[in-house]
Jmol script that loads the backbone (N, CA, C; Angstrom):
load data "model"
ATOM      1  N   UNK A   1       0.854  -1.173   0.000  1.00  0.00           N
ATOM      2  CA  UNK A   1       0.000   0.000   0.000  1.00  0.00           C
ATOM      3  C   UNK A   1       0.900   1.236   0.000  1.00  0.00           C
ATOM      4  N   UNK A   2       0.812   2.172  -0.736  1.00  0.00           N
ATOM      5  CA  UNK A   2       1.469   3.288  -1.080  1.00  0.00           C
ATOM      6  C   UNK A   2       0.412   4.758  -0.087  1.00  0.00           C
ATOM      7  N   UNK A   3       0.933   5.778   0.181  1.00  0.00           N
ATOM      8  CA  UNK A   3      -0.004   7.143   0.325  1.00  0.00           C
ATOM      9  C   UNK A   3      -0.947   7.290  -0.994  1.00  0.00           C
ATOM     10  N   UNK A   4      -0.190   7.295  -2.146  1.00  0.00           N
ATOM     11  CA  UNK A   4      -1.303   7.603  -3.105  1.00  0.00           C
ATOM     12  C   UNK A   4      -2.502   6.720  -3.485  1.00  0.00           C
ATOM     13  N   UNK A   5      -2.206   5.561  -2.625  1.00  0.00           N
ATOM     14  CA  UNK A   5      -3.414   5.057  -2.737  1.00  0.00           C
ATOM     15  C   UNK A   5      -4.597   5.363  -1.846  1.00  0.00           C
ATOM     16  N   UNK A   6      -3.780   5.190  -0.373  1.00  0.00           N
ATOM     17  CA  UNK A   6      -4.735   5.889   0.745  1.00  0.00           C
ATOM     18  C   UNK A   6      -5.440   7.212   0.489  1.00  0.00           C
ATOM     19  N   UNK A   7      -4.764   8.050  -0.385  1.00  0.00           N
ATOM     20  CA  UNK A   7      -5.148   8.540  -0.806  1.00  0.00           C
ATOM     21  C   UNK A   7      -6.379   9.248  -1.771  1.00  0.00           C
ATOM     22  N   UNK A   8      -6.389   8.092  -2.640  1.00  0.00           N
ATOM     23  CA  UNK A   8      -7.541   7.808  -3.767  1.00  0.00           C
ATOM     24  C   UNK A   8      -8.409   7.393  -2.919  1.00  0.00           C
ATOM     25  N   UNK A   9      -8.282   6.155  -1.820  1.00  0.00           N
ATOM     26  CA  UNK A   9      -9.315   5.971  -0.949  1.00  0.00           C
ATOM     27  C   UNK A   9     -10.516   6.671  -0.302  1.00  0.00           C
ATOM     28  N   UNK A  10      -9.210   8.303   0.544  1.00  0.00           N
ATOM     29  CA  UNK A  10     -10.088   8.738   1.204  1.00  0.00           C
ATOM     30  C   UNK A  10     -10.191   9.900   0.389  1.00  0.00           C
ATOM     31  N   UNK A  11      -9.891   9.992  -0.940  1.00  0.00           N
ATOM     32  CA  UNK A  11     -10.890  10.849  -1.726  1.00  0.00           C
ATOM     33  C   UNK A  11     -12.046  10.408  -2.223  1.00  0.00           C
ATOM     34  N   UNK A  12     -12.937   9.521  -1.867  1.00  0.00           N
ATOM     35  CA  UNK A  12     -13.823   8.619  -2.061  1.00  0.00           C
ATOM     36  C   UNK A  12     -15.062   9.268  -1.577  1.00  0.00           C
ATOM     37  N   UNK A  13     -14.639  10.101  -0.004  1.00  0.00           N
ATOM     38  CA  UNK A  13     -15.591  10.269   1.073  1.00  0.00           C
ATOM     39  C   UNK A  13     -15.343  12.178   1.082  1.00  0.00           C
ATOM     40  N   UNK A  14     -16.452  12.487   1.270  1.00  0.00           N
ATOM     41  CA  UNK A  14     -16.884  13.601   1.104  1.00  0.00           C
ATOM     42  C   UNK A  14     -16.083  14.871   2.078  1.00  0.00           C
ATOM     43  N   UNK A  15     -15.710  15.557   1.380  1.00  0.00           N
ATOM     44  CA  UNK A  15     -15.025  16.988   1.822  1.00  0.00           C
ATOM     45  C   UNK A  15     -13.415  16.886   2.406  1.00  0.00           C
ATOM     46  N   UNK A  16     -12.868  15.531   1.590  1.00  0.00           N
ATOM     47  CA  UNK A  16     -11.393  14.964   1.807  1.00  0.00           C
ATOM     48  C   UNK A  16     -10.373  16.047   0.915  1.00  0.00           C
ATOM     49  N   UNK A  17      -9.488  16.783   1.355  1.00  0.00           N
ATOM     50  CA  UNK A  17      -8.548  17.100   1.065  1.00  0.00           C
ATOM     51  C   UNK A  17      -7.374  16.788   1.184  1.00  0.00           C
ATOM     52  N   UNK A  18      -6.281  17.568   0.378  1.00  0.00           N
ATOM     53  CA  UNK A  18      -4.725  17.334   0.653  1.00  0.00           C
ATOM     54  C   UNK A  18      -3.749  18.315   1.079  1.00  0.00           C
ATOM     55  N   UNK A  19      -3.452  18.261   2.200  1.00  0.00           N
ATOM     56  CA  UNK A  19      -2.396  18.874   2.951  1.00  0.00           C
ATOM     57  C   UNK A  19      -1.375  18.376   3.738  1.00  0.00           C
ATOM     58  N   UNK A  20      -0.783  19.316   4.249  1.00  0.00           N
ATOM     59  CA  UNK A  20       0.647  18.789   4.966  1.00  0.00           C
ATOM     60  C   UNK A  20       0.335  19.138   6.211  1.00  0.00           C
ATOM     61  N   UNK A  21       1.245  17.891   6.977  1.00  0.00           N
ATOM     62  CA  UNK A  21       1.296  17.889   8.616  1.00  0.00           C
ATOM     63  C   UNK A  21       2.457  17.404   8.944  1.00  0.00           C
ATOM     64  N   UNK A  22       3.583  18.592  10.080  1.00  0.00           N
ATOM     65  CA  UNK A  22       4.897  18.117  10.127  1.00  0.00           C
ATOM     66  C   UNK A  22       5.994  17.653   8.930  1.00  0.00           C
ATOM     67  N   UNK A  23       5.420  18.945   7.913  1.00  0.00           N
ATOM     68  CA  UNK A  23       6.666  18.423   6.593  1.00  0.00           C
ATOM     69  C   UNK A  23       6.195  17.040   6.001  1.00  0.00           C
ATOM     70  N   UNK A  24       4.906  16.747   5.898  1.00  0.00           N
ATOM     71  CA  UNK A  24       4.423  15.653   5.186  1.00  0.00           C
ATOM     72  C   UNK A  24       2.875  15.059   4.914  1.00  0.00           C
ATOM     73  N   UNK A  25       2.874  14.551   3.705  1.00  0.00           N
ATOM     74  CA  UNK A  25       1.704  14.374   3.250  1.00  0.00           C
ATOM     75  C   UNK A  25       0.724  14.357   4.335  1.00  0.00           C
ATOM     76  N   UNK A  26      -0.621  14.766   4.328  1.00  0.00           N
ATOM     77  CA  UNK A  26      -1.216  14.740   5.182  1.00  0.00           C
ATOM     78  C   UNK A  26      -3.011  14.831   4.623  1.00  0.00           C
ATOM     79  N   UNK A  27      -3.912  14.406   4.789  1.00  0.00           N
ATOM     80  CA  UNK A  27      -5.547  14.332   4.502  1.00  0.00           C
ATOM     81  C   UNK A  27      -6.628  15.029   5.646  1.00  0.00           C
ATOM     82  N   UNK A  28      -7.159  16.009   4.964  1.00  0.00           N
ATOM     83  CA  UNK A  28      -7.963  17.024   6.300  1.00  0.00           C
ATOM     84  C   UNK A  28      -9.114  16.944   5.567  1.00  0.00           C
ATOM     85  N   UNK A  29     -10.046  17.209   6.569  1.00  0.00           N
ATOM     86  CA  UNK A  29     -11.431  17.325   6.349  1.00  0.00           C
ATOM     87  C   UNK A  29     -12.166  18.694   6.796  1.00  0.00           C
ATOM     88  N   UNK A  30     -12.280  19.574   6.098  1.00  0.00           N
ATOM     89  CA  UNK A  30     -12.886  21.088   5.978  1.00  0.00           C
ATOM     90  C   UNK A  30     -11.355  21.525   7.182  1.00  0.00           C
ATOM     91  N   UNK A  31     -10.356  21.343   6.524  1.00  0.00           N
ATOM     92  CA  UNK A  31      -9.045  21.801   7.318  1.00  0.00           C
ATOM     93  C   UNK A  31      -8.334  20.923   8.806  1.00  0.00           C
ATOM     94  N   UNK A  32      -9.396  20.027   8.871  1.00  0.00           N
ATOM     95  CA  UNK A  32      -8.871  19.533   9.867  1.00  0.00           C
ATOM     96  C   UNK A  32      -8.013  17.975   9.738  1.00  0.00           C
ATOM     97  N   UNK A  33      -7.151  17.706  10.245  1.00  0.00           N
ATOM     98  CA  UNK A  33      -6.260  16.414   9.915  1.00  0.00           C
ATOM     99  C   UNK A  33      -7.115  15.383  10.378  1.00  0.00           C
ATOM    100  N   UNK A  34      -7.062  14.296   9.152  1.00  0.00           N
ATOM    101  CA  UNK A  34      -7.394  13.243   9.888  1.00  0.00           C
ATOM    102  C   UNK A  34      -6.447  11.888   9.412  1.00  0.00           C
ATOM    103  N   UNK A  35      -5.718  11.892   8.331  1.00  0.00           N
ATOM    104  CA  UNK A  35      -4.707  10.760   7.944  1.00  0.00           C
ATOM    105  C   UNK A  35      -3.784  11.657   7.862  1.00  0.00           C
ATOM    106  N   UNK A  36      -1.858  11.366   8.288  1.00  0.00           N
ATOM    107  CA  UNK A  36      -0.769  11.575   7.704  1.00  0.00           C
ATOM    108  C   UNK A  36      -0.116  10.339   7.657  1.00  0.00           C
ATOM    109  N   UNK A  37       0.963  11.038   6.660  1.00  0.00           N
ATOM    110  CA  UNK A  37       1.802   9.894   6.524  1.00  0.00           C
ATOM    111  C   UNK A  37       3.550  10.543   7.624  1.00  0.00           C
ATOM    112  N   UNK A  38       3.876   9.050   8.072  1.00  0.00           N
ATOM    113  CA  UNK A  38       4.639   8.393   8.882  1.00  0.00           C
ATOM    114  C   UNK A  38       5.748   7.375   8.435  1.00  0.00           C
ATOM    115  N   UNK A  39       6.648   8.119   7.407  1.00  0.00           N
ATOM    116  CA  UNK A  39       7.540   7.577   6.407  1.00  0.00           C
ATOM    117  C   UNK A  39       8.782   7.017   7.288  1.00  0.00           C
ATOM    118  N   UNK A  40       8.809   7.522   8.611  1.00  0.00           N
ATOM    119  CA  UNK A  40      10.165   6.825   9.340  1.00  0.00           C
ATOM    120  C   UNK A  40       9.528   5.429   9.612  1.00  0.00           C
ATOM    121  N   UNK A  41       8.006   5.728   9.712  1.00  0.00           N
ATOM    122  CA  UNK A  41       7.133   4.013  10.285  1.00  0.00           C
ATOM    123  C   UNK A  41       6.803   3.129   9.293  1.00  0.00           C
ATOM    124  N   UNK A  42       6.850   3.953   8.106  1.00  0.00           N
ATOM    125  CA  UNK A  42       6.012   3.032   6.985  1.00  0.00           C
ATOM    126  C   UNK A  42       4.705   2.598   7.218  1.00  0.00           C
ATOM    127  N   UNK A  43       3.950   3.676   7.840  1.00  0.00           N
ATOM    128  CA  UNK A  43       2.759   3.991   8.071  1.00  0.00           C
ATOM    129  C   UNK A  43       1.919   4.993   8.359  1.00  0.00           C
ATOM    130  N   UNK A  44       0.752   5.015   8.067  1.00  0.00           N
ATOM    131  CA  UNK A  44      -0.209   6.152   8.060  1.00  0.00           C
ATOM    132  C   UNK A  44      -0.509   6.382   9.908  1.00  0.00           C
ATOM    133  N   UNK A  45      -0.672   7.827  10.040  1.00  0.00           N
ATOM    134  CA  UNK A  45      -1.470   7.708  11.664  1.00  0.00           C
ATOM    135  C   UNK A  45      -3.094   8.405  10.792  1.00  0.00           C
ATOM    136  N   UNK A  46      -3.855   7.687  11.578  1.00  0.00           N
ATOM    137  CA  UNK A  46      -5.392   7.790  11.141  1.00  0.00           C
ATOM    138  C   UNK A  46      -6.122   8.724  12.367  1.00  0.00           C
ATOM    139  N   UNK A  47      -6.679   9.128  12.462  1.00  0.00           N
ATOM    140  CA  UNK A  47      -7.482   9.686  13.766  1.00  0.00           C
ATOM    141  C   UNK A  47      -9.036   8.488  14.055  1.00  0.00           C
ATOM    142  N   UNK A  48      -8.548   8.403  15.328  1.00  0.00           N
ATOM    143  CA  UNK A  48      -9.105   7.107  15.784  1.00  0.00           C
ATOM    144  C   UNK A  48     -10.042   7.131  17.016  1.00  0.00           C
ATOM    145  N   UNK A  49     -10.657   6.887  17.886  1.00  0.00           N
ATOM    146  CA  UNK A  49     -11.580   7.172  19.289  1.00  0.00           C
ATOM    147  C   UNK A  49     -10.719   6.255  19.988  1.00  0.00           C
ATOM    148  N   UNK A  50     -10.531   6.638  20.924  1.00  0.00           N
ATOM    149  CA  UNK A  50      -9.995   5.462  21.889  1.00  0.00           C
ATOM    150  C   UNK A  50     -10.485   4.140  21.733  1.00  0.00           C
ATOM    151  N   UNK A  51     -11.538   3.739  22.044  1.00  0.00           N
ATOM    152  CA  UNK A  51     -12.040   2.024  22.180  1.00  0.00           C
ATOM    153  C   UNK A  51     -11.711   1.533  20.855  1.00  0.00           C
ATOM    154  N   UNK A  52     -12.144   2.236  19.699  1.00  0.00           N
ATOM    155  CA  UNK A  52     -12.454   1.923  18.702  1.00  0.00           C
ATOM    156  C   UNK A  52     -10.696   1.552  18.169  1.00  0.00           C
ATOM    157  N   UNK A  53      -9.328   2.377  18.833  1.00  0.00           N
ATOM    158  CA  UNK A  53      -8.376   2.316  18.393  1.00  0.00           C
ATOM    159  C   UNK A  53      -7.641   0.915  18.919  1.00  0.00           C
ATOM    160  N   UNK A  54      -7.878   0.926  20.781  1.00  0.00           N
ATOM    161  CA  UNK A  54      -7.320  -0.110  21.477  1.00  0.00           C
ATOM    162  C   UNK A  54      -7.682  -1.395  21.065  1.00  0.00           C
ATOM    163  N   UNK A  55      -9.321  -1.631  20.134  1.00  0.00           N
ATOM    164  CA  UNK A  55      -9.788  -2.627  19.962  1.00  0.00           C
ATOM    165  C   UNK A  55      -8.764  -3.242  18.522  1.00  0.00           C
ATOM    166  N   UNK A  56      -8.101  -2.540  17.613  1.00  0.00           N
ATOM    167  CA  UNK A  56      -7.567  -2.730  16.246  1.00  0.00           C
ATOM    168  C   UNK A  56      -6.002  -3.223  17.285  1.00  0.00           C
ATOM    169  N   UNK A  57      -5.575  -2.398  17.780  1.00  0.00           N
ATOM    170  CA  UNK A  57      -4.410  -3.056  18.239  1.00  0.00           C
ATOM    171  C   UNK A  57      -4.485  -4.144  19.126  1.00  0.00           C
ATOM    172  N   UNK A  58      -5.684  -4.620  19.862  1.00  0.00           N
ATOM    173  CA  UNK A  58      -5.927  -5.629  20.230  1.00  0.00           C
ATOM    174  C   UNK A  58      -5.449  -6.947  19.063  1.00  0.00           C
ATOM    175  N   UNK A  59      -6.773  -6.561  18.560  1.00  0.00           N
ATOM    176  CA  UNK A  59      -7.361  -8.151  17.851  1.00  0.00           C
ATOM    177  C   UNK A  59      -6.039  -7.968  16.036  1.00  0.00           C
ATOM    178  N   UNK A  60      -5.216  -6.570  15.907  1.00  0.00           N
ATOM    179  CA  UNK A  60      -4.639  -7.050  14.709  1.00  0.00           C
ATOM    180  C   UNK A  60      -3.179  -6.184  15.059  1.00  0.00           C
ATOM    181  N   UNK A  61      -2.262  -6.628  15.962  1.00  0.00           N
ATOM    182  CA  UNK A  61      -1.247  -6.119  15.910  1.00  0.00           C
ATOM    183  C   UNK A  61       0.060  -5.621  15.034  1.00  0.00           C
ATOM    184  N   UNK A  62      -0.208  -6.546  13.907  1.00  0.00           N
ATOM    185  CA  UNK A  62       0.580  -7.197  12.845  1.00  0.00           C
ATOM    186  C   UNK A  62       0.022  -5.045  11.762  1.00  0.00           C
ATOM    187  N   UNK A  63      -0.891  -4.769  11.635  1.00  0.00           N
ATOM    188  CA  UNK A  63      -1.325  -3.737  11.366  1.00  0.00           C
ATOM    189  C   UNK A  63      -1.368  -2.486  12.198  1.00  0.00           C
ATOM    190  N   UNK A  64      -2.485  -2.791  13.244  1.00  0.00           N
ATOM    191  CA  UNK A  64      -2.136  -1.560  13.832  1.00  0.00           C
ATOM    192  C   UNK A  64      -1.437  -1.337  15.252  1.00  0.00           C
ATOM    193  N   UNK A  65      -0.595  -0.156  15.573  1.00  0.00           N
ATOM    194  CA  UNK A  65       0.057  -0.205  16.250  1.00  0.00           C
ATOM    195  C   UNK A  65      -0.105   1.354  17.208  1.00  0.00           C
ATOM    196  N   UNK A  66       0.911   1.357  18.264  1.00  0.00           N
ATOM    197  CA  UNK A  66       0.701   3.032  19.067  1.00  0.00           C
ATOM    198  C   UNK A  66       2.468   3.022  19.200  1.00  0.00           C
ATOM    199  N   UNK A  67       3.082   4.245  18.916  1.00  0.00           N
ATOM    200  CA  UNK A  67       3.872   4.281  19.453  1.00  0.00           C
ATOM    201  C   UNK A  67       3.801   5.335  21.122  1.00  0.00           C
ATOM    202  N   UNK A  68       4.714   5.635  22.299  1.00  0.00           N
ATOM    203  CA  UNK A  68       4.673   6.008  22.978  1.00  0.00           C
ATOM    204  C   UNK A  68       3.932   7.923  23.142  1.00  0.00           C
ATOM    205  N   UNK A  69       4.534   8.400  21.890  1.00  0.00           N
ATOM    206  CA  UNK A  69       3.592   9.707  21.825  1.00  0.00           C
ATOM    207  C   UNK A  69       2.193   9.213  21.432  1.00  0.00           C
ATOM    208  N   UNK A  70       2.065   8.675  21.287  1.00  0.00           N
ATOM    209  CA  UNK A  70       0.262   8.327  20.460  1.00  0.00           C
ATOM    210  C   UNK A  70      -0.807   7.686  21.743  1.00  0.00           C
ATOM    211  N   UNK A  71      -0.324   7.561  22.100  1.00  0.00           N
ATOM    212  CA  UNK A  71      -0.630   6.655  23.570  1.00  0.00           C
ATOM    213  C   UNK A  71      -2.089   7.578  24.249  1.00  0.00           C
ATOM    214  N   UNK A  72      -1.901   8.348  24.423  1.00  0.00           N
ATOM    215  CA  UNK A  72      -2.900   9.640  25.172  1.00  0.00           C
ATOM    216  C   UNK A  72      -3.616  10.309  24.355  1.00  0.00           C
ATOM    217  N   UNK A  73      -3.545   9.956  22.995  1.00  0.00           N
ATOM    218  CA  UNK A  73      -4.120  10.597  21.345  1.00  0.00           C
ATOM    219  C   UNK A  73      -5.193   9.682  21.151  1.00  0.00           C
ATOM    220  N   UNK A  74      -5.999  10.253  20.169  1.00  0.00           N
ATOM    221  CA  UNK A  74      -7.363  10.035  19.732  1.00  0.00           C
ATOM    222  C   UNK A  74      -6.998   9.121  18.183  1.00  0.00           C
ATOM    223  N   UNK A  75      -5.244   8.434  18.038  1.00  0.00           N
ATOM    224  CA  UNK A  75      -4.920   8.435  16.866  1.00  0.00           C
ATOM    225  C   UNK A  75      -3.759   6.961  16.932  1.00  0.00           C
ATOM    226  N   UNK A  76      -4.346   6.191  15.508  1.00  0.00           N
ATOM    227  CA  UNK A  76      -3.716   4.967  15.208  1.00  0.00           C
ATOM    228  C   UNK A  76      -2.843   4.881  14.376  1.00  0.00           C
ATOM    229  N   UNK A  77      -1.991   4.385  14.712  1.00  0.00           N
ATOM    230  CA  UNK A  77      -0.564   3.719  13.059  1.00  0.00           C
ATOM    231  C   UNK A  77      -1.146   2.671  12.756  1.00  0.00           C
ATOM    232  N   UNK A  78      -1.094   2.954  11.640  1.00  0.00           N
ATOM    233  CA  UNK A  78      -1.730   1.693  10.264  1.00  0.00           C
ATOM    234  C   UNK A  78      -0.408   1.580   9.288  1.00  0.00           C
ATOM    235  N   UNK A  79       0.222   0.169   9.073  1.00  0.00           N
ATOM    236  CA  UNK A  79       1.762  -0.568   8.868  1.00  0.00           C
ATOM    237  C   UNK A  79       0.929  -0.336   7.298  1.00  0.00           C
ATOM    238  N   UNK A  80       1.400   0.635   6.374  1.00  0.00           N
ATOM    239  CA  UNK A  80       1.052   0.452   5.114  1.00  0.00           C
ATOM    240  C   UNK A  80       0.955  -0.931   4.501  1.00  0.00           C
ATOM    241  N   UNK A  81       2.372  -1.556   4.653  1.00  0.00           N
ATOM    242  CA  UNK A  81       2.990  -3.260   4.077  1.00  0.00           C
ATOM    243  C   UNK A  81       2.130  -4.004   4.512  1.00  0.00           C
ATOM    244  N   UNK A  82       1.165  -3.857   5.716  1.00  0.00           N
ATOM    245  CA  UNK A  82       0.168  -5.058   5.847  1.00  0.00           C
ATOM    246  C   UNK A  82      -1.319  -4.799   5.578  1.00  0.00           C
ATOM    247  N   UNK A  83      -1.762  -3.205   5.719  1.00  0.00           N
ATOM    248  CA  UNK A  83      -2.852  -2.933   5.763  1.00  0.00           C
ATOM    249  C   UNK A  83      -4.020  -3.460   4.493  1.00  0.00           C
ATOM    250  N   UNK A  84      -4.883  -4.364   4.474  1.00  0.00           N
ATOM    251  CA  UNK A  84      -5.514  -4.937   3.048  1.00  0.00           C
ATOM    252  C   UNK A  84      -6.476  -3.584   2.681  1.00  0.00           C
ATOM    253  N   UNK A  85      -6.612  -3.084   1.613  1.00  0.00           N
ATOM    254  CA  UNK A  85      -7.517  -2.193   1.410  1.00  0.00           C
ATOM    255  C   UNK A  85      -9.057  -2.227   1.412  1.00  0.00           C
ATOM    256  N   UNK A  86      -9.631  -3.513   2.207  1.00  0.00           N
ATOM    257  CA  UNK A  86     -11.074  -3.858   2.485  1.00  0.00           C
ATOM    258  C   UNK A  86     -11.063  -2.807   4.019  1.00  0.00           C
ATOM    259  N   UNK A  87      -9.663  -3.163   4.715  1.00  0.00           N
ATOM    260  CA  UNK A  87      -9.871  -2.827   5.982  1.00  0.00           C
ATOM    261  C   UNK A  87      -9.399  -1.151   5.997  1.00  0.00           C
ATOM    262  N   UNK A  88      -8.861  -0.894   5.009  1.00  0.00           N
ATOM    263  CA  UNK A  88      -8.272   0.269   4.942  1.00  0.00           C
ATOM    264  C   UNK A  88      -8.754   1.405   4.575  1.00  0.00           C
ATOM    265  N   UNK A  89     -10.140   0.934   4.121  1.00  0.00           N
ATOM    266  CA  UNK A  89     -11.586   1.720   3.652  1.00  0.00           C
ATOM    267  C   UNK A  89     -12.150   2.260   4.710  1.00  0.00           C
ATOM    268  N   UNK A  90     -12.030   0.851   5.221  1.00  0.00           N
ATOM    269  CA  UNK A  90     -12.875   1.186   6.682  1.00  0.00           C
ATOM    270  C   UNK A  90     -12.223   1.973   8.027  1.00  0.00           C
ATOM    271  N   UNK A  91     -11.392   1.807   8.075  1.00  0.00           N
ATOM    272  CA  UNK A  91     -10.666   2.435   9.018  1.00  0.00           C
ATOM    273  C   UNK A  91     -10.241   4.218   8.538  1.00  0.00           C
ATOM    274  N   UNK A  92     -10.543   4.301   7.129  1.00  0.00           N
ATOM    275  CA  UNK A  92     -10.423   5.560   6.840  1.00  0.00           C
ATOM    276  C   UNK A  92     -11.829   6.302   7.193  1.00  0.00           C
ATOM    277  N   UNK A  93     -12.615   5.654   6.873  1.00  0.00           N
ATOM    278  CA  UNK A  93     -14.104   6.074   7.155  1.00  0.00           C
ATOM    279  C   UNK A  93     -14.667   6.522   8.791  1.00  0.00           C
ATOM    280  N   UNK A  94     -13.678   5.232   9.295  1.00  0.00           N
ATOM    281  CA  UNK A  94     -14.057   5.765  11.001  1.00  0.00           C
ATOM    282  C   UNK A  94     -13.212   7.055  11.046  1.00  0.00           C
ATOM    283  N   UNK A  95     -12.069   7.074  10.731  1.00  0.00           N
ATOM    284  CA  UNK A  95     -11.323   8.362  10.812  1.00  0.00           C
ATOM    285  C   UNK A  95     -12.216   9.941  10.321  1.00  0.00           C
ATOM    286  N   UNK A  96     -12.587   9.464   8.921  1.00  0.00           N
ATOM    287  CA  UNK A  96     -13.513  10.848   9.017  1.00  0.00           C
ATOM    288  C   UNK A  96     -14.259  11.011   9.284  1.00  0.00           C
ATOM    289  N   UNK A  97     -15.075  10.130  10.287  1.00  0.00           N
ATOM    290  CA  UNK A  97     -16.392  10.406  11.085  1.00  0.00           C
ATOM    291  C   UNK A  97     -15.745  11.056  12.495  1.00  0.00           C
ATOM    292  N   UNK A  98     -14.579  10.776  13.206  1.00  0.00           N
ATOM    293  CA  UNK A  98     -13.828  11.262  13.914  1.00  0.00           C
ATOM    294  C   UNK A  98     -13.855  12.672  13.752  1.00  0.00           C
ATOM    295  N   UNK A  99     -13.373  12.839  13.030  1.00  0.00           N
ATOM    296  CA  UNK A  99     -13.626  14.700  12.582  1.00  0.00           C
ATOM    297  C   UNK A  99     -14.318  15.031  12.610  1.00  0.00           C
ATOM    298  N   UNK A 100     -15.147  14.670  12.023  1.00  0.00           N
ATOM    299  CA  UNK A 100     -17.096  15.384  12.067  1.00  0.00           C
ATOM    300  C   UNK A 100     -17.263  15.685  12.850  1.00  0.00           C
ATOM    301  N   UNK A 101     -16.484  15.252  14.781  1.00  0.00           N
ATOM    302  CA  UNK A 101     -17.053  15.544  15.771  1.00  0.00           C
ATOM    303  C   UNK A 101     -16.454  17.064  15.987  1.00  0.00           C
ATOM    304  N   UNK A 102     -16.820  17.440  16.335  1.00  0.00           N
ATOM    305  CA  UNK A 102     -16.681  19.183  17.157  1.00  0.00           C
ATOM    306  C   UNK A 102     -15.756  19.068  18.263  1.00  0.00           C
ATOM    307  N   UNK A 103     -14.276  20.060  18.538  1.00  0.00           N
ATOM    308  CA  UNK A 103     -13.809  20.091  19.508  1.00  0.00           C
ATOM    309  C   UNK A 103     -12.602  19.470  19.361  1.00  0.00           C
ATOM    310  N   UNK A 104     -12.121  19.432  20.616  1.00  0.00           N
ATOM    311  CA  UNK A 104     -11.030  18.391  20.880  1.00  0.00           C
ATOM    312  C   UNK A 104     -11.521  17.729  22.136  1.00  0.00           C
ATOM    313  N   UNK A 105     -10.852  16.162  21.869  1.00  0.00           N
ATOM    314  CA  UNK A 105     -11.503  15.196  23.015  1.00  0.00           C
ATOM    315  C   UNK A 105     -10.392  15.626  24.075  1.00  0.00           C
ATOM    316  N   UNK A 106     -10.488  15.090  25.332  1.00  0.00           N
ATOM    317  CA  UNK A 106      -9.247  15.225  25.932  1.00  0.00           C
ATOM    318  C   UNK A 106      -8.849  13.852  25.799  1.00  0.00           C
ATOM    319  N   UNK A 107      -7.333  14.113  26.631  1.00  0.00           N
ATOM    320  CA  UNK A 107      -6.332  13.394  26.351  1.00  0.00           C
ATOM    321  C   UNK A 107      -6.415  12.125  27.849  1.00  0.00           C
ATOM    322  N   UNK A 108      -6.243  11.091  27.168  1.00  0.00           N
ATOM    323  CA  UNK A 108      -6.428   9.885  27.908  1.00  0.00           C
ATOM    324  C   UNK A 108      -5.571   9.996  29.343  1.00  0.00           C
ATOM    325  N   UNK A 109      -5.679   9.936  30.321  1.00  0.00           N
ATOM    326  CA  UNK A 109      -5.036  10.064  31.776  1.00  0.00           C
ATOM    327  C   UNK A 109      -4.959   8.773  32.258  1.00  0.00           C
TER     328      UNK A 109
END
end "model"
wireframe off; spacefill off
backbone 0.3
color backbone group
C-alpha cells in the first residue's frame, strides 16, 4: 500500500482534502487532519476514538500499532505493508467520522 493510494481511498468520502502535517503528506477534512503519513514508520497515523483504536491493536497487531507519543491521542498507526484495502476503507471512514465531531476530546489520563 502506497499514500497515493490511501489517498484515492479517502478521496472517495466527502469533503477529503490534501495537505501537509509536520513536513508531510497529510488528509484534512474542511481543514482539519485526519490521515498523515509516517515515512520513518512506513505507516499512516489515522485519527481514531480510543475504544475503537485499542480494539484494532488488540485483535490485529501485525497492522495496527501506538507508538509512545500516540498513547494519550485520539490516533492509530496503520503498517502500510500489511494494511488490506477492504480494511483500509474502513478504518479511513471511522477516521472521518472522527472529525465530524466538534472540539477536541481530551487526552487519555
Amino acid at each position: 500500500m502506497t499514500f497515493d493510494a490511501v489517498r484515492r481511498l479517502a478521496h472517495d468520502l466527502p469533503d477529503v482534502e490534501d495537505g501537509t502535517s509536520y513536513g508531510t503528506p497529510a488528509l484534512k477534512v474542511k481543514g482539519k487532519l485526519f490521515v498523515r503519513l509516517r515515512p520513518d514508520l512506513d505507516a499512516i497515523v489515522v485519527k481514531m476514538p480510543f475504544d475503537k483504536r485499542d480494539e484494532l491493536v488488540r485483535t490485529d497487531p501485525g497492522v495496527y500499532f501506538l507508538t509512545d507519543h500516540y498513547v494519550p491521542y485520539e490516533w492509530v498507526l496503520v503498517r502500510l505493508g500489511a494494511v488490506k484495502t477492504t480494511a483500509l476503507r474502513a478504518i479511513l471512514k471511522i477516521g472521518w467520522q472522527a472529525t465530524q465531531v466538534g472540539g477536541r476530546r481530551p487526552r487519555r489520563g
